[in-house]
Phi, psi and omega in degrees: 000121184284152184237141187274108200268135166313183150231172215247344151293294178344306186257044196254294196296324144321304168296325200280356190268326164002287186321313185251004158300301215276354185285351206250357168271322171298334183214056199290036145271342186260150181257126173248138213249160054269173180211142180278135212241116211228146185282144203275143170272125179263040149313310160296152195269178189267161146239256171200182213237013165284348186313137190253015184284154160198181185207130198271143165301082210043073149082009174115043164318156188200153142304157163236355196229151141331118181292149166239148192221196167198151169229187202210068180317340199284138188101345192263347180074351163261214168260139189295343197262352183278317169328302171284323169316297181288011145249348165274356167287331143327295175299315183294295180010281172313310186315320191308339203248355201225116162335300193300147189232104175301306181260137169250187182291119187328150187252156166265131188260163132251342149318140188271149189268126194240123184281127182095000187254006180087012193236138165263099239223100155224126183233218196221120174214191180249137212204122173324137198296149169110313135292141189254321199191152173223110166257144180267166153234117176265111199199113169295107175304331174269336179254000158076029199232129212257107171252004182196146169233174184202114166277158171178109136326114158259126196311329168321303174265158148274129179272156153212185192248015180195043162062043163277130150348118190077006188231161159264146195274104161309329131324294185304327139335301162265355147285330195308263206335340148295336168285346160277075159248004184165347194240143190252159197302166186227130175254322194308131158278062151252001160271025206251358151287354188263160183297344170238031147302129237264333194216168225215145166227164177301154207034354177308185191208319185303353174274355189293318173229168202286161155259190177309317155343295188300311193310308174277000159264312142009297164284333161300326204268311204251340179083174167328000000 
């Protein structure tokens, strides 16, 4: 009887799929969305950040508890305490606008951000020119219940914490990517002032605070 020997790409592709088999053999009900945040053409024309549009995530996916996260800082080019401040500041975004209290303050990893693995996860990894940013989603389809997000920064731009030219602005960046807490990306361009627009330029900054959009959906989702 002949034995059928892997190859070393087989058992490549094997290993990297590993992470997310066994989350998806422990828990074989959940679905997973992502989305991508892609750099702006700026060709469209503008509008103003009163557009009341947003869009719920599979008919309204939602958290049910405080989040808890870790980010992994290596690759962002900043400081881990600058790193951490500016998403909690990302986050309070939300909170501000909501009862519910979404986010708590990041914890620190040296873990790689792995999609599937039961871990909420945000770091920096290299992700084709042209993507800004990438989230993962994890979501039970019957209790409509959100269990792990994943972030991933691309290593690709330089980043910052204070709106430079030629860099991508981490706040502005990471509130959109925080805003999948339930809300899904918005494309007509009469959205491309609310935080959660599909796409991004280098120094912005306006995505840092909500529009009108962001604001009710957020609150349909979390109340008021």
């Amino acid at each position: 009887m002949m034995k059928r020997r892997l190859s070393a790409a087989s058992i490549l592709v094997m290993f990297l799929l590993m992470p997310a088999i066994a989350y998806a053999s422990e828990a074989p009900n959940l679905e997973k969305v992502t989305f991508v945040h892609y750099l702006q053409d700026h060709s469209k024309p503008v509008w103003d950040d009163t557009v009341t549009d947003y869009r719920l995530i599979a008919g309204g996916i939602r958290w049910f508890d405080t989040i808890s996260y870790e980010v992994n800082p290596t690759g962002s080019g900043l400081g881990l305490g600058v790193v951490r401040s500016t998403l909690e500041d990302s986050s309070e975004s939300w909170d501000a606008k909501t009862s519910f209290e979404l986010y708590d303050a990041p914890a620190v990893t040296s873990d790689s951000v792995v999609s599937g693995d039961g871990k909420n996860t945000v770091g920096w990894g290299p992700l084709s020119p042209g993507i800004i940013a990438v989230t993962y989603l994890w979501y039970n389809p019957a209790t409509k219940e959100i269990v792990e997000f994943d972030i991933v920064f691309n290593t690709y731009y330089g980043w910052s914490a204070a709106g430079e030219a030629g860099k991508m602005d981490l706040q502005n960046i990471a509130t959109h990517e925080l805003g999948h807490n339930g809300l899904a990306d918005l494309r007509p361009p009469r959205d491309a002032e609310l935080t959660m627009y599909y796409a991004s330029s280098l120094g912005e900054t306006k995505k840092r605070t909500l529009g009108a959009g962001d604001i009710l959906g957020i609150q349909t989702l979390y109340g008021a």
